[in-house]
C-alpha positions as CSV (number, residue, x, y, z in Angstrom):
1,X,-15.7,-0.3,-0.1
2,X,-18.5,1.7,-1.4
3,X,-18.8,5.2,-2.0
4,X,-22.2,7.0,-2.9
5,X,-20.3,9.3,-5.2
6,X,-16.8,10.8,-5.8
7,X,-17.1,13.2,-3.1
8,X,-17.2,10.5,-0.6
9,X,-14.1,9.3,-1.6
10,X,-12.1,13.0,-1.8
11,X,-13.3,13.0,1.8
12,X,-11.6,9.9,2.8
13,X,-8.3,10.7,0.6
14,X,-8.2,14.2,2.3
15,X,-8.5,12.4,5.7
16,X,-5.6,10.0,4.9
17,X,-3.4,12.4,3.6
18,X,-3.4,14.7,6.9
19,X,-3.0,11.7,8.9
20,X,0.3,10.2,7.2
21,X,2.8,11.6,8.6
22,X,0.9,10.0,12.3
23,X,2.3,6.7,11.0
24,X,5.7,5.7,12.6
25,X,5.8,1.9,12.1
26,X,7.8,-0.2,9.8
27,X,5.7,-0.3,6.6
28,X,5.5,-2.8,4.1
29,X,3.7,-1.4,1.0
30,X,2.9,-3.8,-2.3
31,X,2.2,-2.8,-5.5
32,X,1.3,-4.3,-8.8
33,X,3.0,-3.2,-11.5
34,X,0.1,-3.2,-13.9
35,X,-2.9,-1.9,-11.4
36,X,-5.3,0.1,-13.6
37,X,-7.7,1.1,-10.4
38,X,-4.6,3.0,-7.9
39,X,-2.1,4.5,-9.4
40,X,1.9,3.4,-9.1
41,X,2.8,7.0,-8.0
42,X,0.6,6.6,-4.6
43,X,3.8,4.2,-3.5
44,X,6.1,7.6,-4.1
45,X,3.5,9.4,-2.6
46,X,3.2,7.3,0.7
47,X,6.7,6.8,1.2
48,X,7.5,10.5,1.4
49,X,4.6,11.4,3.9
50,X,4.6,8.4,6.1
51,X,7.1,9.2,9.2
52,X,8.3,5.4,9.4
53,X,11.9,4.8,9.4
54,X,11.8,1.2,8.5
55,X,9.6,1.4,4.7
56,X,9.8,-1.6,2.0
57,X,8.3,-1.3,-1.5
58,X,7.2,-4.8,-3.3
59,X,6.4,-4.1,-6.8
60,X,4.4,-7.3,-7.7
61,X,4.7,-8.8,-11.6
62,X,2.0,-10.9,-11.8
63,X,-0.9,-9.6,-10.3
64,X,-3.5,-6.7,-10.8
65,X,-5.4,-4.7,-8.5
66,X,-6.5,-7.3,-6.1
67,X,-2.9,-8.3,-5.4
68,X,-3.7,-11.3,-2.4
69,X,-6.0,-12.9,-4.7
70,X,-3.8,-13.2,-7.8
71,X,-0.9,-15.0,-8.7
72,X,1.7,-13.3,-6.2
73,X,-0.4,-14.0,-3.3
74,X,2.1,-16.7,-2.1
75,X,5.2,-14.3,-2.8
76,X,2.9,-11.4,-0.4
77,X,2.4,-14.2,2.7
78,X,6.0,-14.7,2.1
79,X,7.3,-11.4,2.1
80,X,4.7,-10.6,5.1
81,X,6.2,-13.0,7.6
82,X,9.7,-12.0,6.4
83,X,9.1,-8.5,6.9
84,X,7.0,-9.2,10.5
85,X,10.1,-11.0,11.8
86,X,12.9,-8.8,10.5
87,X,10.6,-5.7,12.5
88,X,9.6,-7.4,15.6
């Protein structure tokens, strides 16, 4: 995504923020370890503002900010179908 400038973006982070505690369904988050773009305390974040009972935290050690393009991107389809089962 593509923001003109910064500004932009507050917007959208202000947006998500209000609406996180709107989100009730299991969620699976994934996070590399070594991301330099989003930072690991977003996880933290999310996890005490989301309203879901049913939250999961995979902290990734081979991949950087593009997670499903790096090496664990097997290990996330995995994990995804896992998750999608044990929540359906």
């Amino acid at each position: 995504m593509y923001f003109k400038d910064s500004r932009e973006l507050q917007k959208l982070l202000k947006h998500i923020r209000e609406k996180l505690r709107k989100v009730h369904k299991p969620l699976l988050i994934f996070k590399s370890k070594e991301d330099h773009v989003i930072p690991l305390e977003n996880v933290d974040y999310t996890l005490r503002n989301v309203s879901s009972k049913e939250k999961e935290v995979i902290y990734l050690e081979n991949s950087y900010h593009v997670e499903t393009m790096d090496y664990d991107k097997d290990l996330i389809c995995e994990k995804t179908v896992d998750f999608i089962k044990k929540n359906s």
